[in-house]
C-alpha positions in Angstrom: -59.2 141.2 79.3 -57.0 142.2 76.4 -58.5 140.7 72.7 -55.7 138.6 70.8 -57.3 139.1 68.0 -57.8 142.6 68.4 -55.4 143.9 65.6 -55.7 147.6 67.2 -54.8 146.2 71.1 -51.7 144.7 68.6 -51.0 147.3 66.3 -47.3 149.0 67.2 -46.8 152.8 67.1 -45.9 154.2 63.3 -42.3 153.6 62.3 -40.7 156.4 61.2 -37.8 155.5 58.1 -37.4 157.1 55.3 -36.2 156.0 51.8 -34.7 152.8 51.0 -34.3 151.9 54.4 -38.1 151.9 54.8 -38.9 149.4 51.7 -36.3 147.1 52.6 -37.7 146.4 56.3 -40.7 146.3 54.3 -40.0 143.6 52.0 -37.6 141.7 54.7 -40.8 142.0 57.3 -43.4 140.6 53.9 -41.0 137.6 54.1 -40.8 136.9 57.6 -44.6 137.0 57.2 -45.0 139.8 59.7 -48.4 141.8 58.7 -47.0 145.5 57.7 -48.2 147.9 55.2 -46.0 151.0 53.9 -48.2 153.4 52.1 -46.7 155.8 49.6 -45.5 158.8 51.6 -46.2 157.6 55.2 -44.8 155.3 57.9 -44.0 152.0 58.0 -46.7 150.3 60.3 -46.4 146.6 61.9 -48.8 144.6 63.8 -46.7 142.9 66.4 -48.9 140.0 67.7 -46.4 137.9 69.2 -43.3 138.4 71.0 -41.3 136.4 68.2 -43.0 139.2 65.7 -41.1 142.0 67.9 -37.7 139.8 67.8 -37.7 139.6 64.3 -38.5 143.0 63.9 -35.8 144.5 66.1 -33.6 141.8 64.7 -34.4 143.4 60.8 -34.2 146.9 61.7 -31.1 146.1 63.6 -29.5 144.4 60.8 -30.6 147.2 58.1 -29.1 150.4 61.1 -26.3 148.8 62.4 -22.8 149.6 60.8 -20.7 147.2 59.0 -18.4 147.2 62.3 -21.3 146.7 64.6 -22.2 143.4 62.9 -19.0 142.1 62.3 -18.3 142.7 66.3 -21.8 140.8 66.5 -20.7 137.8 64.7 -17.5 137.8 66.3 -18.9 137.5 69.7 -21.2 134.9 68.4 -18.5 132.6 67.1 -16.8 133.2 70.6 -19.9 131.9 72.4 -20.2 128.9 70.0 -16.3 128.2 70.6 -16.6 128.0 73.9 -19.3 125.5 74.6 
């Protein structure tokens, strides 16, 4: 039986970003409260111990990738949905 508590049963596989992009997951992930660290010179680890911990964290790094016209599609479609209830 699988540990919750066990930080390395939780830990996710290095992320590899580089530059700015890196330190601002970093700091938006250190907000969310999402245990990371992002030593000088290496990967960006996170401990994912919950599944809302891996929505926020694709939701961050898809915020930070995605182009200008991805997200404005992305909040178009939203406002659609929200219309149409």
């Amino acid at each position: 039986m699988m540990n919750p508590t066990d930080n390395s049963l939780a830990t996710s596989p290095a992320i590899s970003i580089n530059g700015t992009e890196r330190w601002d997951i970093y700091h938006r992930l250190q907000e969310l409260e999402i245990p990371c660290k992002c030593p000088v010179h290496k990967p960006l680890t996170v401990i994912i111990s919950s599944p809302n911990h891996l929505i926020q964290l694709w939701s961050v790094m898809r915020r930070i990738n995605a182009s200008r016209q991805e997200l404005i599609i992305s909040l178009e479609t939203n406002w659609q949905i929200q219309l149409d209830r």
